[in-house]
N, C-alpha and C positions, 0 to 999 in steps of 0.2 A: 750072245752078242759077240762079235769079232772084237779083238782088239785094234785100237783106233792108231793108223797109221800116222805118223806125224807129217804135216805137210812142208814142200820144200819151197814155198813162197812165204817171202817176207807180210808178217802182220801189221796192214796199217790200221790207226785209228781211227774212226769214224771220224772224229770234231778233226784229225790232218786234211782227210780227205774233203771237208766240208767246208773248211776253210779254203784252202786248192781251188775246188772248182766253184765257188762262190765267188773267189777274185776274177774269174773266169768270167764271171755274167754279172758286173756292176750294175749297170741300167735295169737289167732285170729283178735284181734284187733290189734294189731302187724304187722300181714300181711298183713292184709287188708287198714292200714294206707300208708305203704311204699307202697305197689302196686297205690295208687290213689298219691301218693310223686313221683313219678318216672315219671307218664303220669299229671302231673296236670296243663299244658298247654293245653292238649289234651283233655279231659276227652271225652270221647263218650258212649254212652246207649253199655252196655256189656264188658265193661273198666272192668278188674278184677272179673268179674264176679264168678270164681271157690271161690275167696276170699272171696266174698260180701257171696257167699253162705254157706261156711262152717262158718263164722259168725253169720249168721242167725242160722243156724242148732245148736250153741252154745249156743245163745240167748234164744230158745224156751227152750232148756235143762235145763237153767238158771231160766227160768219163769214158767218151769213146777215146778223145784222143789222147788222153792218161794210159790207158790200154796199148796203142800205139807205141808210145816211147818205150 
């Protein structure tokens, strides 16, 4: 195996980054909180799903324009 090159971009931390673009999509993580609060006895694959995706959809917007700066 090669010797592993060290990289020249800064390390951020997941929970930095999560925090960042979380502040990014209030309302979204708003919904998508209270919808998994309402069934969270229940939770099942596809539980809130419309939510989970317009979050995501907010997230990458979030992360594209992080990329950007």
């Amino acid at each position: 195996m090669p010797p592993r090159v060290p990289s020249t971009k800064p390390v951020t931390r997941f929970s930095t980054l999560f925090r960042e673009v979380s502040t990014s999509c209030p309302l979204e993580v708003t919904a998508y909180g209270a919808c998994l609060a309402e069934i969270s006895t229940d939770i099942q694959k596809g539980a809130c799903e419309e939510e989970f995706r317009k979050l995501k959809k907010c997230f990458n917007r979030a992360l594209q324009a992080r990329r950007i700066r």
